[in-house]
N, C-alpha and C positions, 0 to 999 in steps of 0.2 A: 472633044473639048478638054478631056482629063489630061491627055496628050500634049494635048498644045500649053496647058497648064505647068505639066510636067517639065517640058521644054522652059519655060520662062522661066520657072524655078532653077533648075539647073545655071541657067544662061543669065542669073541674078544680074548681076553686073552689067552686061550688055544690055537686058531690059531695063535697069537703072540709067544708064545713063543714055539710052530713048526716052523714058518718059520723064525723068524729071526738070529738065531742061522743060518740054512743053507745060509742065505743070508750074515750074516757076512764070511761065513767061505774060500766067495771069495777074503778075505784077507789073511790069512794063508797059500792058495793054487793057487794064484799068486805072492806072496812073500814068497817064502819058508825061512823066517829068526826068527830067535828067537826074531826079535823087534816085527815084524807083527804078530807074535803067541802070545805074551804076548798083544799087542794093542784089539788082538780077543777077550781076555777075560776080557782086562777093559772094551771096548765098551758092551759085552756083559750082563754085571753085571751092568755098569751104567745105560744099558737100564730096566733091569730085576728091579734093585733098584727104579728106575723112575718109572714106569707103576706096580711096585710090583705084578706081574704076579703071584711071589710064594711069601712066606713068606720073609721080608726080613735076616731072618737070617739064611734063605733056601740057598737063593743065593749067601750068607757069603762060602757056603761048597764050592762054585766053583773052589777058586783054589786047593781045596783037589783033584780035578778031574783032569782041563786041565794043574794045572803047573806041577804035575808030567808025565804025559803023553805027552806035550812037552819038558822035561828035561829041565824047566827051575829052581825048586826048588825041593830039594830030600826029601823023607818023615819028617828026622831027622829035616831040617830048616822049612818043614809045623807044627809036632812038638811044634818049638820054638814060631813060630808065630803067633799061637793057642792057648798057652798055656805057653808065656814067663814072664820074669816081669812086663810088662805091665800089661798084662791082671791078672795078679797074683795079683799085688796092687789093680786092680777094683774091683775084685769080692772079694776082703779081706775087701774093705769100704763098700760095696753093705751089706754083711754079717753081719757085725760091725753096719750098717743101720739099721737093717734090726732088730737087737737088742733095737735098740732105739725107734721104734717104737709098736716091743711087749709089750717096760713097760711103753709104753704110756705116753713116759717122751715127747716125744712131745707136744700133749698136753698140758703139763705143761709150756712148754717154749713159744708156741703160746698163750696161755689165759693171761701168765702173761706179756708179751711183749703189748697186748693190752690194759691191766690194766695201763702200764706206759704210751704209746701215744696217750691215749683218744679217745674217739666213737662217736664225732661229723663226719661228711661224709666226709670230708678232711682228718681231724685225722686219720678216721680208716681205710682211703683207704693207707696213710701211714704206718700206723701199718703192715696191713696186708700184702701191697710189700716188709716192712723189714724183716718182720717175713719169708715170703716167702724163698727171697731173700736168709736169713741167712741161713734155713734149706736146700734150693738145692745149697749150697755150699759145702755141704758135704755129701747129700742125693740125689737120683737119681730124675731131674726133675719132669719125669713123679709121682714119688711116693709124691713127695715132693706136687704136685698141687692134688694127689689123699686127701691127708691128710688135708688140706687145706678147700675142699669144706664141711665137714661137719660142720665145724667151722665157714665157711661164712653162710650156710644154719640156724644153730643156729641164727646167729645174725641177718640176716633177716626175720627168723618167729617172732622175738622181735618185727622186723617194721611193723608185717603184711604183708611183701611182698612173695607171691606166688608163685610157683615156675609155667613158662609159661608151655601153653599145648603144645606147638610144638615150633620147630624154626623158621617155618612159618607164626604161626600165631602170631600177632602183635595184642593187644590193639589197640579198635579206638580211640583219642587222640582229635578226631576233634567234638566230642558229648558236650553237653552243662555242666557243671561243674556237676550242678546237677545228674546229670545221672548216675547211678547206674551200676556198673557191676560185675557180680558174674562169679568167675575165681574156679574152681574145682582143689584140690589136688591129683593128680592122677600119678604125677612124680615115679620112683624108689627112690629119694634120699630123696622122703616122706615118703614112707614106711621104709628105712631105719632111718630116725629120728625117727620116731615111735618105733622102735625095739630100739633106741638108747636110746629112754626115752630121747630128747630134745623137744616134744612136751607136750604142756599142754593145760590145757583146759580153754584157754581163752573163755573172753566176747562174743567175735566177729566171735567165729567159733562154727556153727549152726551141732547141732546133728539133721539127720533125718534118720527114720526108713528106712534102705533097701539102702540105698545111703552113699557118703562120705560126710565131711566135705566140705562148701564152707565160702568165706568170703566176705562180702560187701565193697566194696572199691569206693570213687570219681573216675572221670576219671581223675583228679588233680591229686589226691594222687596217683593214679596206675601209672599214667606218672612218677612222679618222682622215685617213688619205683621202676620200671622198668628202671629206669635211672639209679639207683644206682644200683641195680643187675647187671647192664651191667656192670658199673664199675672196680667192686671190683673184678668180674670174670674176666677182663681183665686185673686187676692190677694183679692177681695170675698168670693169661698166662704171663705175660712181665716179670713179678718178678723171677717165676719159669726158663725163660730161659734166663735172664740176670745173675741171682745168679750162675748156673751153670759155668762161665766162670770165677767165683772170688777165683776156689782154681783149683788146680791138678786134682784132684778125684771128681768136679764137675759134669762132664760132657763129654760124650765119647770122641769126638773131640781134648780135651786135654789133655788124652792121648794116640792117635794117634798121636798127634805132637809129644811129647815128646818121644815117639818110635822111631819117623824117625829121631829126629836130636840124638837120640841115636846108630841110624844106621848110617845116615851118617855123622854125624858128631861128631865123640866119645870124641876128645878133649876136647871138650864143654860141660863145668860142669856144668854151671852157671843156667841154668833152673831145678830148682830146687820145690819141694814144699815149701819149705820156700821164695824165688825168684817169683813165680809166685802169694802167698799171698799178697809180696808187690806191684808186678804191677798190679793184677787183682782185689784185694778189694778198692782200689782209681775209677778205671773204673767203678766197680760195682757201687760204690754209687753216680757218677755221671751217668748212665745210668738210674738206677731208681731216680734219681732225674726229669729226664725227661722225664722218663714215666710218673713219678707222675703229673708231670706239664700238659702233651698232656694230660692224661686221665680227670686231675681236669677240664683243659681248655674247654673239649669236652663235659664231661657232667655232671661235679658236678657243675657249672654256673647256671644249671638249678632245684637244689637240694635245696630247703629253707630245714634251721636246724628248728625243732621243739625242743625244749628242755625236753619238758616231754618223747620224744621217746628217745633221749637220752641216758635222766637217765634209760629207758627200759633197754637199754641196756649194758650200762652200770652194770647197777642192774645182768644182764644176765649176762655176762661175769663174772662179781666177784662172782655170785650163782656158776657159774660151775667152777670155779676156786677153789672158798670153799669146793666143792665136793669133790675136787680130797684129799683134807684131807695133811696131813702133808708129805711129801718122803719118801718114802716107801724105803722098805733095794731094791728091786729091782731095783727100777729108780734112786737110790744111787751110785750103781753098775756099772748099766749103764754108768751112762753122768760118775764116776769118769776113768773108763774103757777108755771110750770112747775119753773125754777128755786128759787120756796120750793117745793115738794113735797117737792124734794129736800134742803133745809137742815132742812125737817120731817124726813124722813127720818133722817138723818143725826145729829140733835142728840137725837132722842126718848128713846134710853137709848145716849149714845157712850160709855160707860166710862170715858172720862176724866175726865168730868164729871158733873156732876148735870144733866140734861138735861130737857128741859119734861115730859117725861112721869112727873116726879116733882111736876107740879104739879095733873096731872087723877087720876079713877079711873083705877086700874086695869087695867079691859077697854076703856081706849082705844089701840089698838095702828094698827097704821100702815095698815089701810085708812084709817082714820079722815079722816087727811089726806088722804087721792088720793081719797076722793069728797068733801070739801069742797072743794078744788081742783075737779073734774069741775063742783059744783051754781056755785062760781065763775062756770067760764066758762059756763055756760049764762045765767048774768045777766047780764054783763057785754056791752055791742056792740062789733062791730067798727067801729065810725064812732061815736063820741061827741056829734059835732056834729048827728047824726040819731039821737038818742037814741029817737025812737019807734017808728021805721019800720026800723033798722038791724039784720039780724040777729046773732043771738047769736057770742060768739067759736067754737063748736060745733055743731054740728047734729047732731041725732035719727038723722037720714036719714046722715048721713056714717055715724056711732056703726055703725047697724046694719048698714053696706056694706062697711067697713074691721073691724070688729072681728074677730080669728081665733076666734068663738065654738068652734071645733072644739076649740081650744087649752084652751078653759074648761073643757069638759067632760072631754077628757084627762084635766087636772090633776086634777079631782076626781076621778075611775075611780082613775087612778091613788092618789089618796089613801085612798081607799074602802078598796081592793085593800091596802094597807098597814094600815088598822086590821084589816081582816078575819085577816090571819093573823097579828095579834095576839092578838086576839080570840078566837080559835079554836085557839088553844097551839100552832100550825104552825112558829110560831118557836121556841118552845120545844126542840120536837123536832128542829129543825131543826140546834140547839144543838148538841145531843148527838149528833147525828151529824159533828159539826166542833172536834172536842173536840181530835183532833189538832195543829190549828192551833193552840191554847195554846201548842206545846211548839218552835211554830215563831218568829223572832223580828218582831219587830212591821215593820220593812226588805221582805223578801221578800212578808210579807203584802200590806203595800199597794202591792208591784209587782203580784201576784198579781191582785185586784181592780182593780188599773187596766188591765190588760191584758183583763181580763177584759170591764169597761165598755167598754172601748174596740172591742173584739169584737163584743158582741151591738151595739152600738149602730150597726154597720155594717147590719144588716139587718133592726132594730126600729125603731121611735123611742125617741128620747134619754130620753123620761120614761117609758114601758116600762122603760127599761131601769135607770131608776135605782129605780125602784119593785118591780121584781122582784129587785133585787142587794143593795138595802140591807138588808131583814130578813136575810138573809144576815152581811154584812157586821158587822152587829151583833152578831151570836155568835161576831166573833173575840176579846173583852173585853178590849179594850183601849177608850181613850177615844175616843170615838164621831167624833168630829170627825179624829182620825187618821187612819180607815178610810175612811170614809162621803163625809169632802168629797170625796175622790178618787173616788170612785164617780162622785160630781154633775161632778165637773170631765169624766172620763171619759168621759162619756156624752153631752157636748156637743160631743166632739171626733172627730166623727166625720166625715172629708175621702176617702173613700177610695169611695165608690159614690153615682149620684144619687139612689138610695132613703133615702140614709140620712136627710137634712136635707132640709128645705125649698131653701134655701143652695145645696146642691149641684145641687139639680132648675134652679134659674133660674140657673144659671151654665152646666152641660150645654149651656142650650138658646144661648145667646147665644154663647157662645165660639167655636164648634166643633169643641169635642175629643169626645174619644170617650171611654167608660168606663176601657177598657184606660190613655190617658193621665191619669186621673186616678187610677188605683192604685200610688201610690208606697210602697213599702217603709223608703225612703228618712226620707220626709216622715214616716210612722208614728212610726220610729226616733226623730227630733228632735223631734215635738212631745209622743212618751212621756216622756222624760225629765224635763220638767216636768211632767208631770200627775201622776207619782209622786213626793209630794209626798214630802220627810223628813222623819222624826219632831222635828230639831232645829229646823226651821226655820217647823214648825208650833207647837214650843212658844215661838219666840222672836212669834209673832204672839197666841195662847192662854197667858199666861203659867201659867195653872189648871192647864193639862196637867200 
């Protein structure tokens, strides 16, 4: 018996997801009702999503399973929900991304962005959150912080600084100035600089026969150098998921919002790509205003400027900037491409205006233009002068090796998961049990819910989490966009564990902090404050409100 004990312990997870499925399904089978059948399989999924037992875009297929087999959603609206507008606009930006970083026009926009805000430790920790920032406003978080770290890696082999042997081990700090300590290159995202050709062969890093590279360092200088590695990797974690929430096609969450108030609330035009630019890039830049402030506060205080590293790197930056040589016909292509997408975007229905999409039907909504763009650059070559022979500005093979399919499928589950207990009057009832909050006033409520997003989204994913809070959130009745956006902002804003984000998992690994350093109460504090949005200053954006 202790055996077999032992065994199920071990095998947590597989015995998790055996028994709790049977243990919920004492709701379905003493409530024989389509609320309690659809309830089985949010609790289900939110538990699955939470403890990620399978994949989480495994457990995205679940209501392909239980809402057809409870008649609560018929294949044609699973279908829709899977593969409607929504999801159609994401994976057309994802694509269109996805472009922009084959021709390495990233790159381009990150070196020179740096070149303008300067490479002292303040500066470049600014540089680096705008840049950020900018790029997961229109590039997928995760890819956007992936792109990032060879960039920050470059600019701290300039400082000399190393990359840690573990997340565990920690520099002694407490050894006498003098005292010497040799720190071994033996990371992955070393040997990838290596292949990248950003290393050279400086003074200070010792060739020996049969071994790697090491470097001699103060335990001064390794203190602060390891100060600032923290940094700037955390400014990439904060930046990559605050940028996210400052366009439409940021970041999943937004559009799942913009799904549901598409579902339930058709009248409502007003949340728009162009509408969400204006309220969300004012947020954005006070948000990373604040990061910038907590992270300067916490540990560039302890960062003296050397001026000669510097010019290092400075010096660095404008070498690789130089390198990249004049714009190429390809990244010409690109950002011109890619940039109308977004003037499509933008002008389709801007409110201020009468905008072109009062010149086509009706059901042409903004996938429309991001796979016109997408079939674009598949025609178009990167070399003109070799029109026949010259590949495409895109490739097939890139599309399916870069694209975060996992992301795709989310999105739908989770949009599924949202009609379903529609569909199933869950919400309804769900109403009536939050009748109280009528009598509460609408301030509190959406502190309430933002803390609330803020919360789970430490231990779920960000579209879990907005997908399971918004039917919620919709029975406080007030105007939907009051409650709801804070939800979607909410759930993006999640700094505080490496499970939470993609974001936070590639910064973990590169920095070398530990979990315990990355849970600040602090940082919570300051970036709540704006994600609970006021009711004035959402009506001064909505004037409808």
């Amino acid at each position: 018996m202790a055996s077999v004990a032992r065994q199920l312990y071990r095998g947590w997870k597989r015995t998790f997801a055996f028994f709790v499925p049977l243990l919920l399904a004492v709701i379905p089978l003493m409530i024989p009702t389509k609320e309690a059948q659809c309830a089985y399989v949010v609790l289900l999924m939110s538990l699955f999503w939470m403890t990620e037992i399978i994949p989480l875009a495994v457990t995205a297929f679940m209501p392909l399973v239980f809402f057809p087999l409870f008649d609560i959603l018929r294949g044609n609206a699973m279908g829709k929900a899977y593969f409607g507008e929504t999801v159609s606009m994401f994976l057309g930006s994802l694509i269109a991304a996805t472009a922009v970083e084959y021709s390495n026009l990233h790159n381009r926009i990150a070196l020179r962005s740096l070149l303008l805000v300067g490479v002292t430790p303040k500066r470049l920790l600014a540089g680096i959150m705008a840049v950020t920032a900018l790029l997961s406003m229109f590039i997928s978080n995760a890819a956007t912080a992936v792109l990032m770290v060879p960039i920050i890696e470059g600019i701290l082999h300039q400082l000399r600084v190393e990359q840690p042997k573990s997340h565990s081990s920690k520099p002694n700090f407490d050894e006498a100035d003098n005292t010497n300590i040799e720190m071994k290159r033996t990371s992955l995202i070393s040997i990838l600089l290596d292949e990248l050709g950003e290393l050279n062969n400086a003074s200070s890093i010792q060739k020996d026969a049969g071994s790697r590279g090491s470097v001699t360092i103060s335990a001064e200088s390794l203190e602060q150098k390891a100060m600032l590695r923290r940094a700037l990797y955390l400014g990439v974690c904060y930046a990559a998921n605050i940028g996210g929430t400052g366009s439409l096609t940021g970041s999943p969450p937004n559009l799942v919002l913009k799904a549901f108030i598409d579902l339930h609330y058709p009248r409502y035009k007003n949340l728009t790509f162009t509408t969400w630019i204006f309220f969300g890039t004012p947020t954005v830049v006070i948000n990373i205003a604040l990061g910038w402030l907590f992270i300067s506060f916490t540990y560039m205080k302890y960062i003296t400027t050397d001026p000669d590293e510097a010019q290092q790197v400075w010096s660095s930056v404008r070498a690789k900037y130089a390198q990249l040589g004049s714009m190429s016909f390809h990244e010409g292509s690109v950002a011109f491409l890619f940039s109308t997408l977004l003037i499509l975007w933008l002008f389709r229905e801007p409110g201020f205006v009468a905008g072109w999409g009062a010149l086509v039907p009706k059901s042409v909504k903004d996938s429309v233009p991001a796979f016109a763009i997408v079939l674009a650059m598949f025609l178009l070559p990167q070399d003109p002068s070799k029109w026949a022979t010259s590949p495409a500005l895109l490739d097939w093979k890139v599309i399916h090796e870069k694209t975060p399919w996992s992301v795709v499928f989310l999105i739908g589950g989770s949009i599924a998961l949202s009609d379903g207990v529609q569909e199933s009057g869950l919400s309804k009832w769900i109403g009536y049990q939050l009748d109280w909050l009528q009598n509460i006033p609408p301030g509190p409520v959406v502190l309430l819910v933002s803390i609330t997003a803020m919360a789970l989204t430490e231990v779920t994913s960000n579209t879990a989490t907005c997908s399971v809070l918004l039917p919620i959130a919709k029975k406080v009745r007030v105007h939907p966009v009051l409650v709801e956006l804070p939800v979607a902002f909410g759930s993006s804003y999640a700094f505080m564990l490496p499970v939470a984000t993609a974001p936070n998992a590639i910064i973990i690994d590169g920095s070398g902090m530990t979990t315990g350093e990355m849970v600040s109460l602090i940082n919570f504090y300051l970036l709540r404050k704006f994600v609970c949005t006021p009711e004035r200053r959402t009506k001064s954006i909505h004037p409808s409100l």
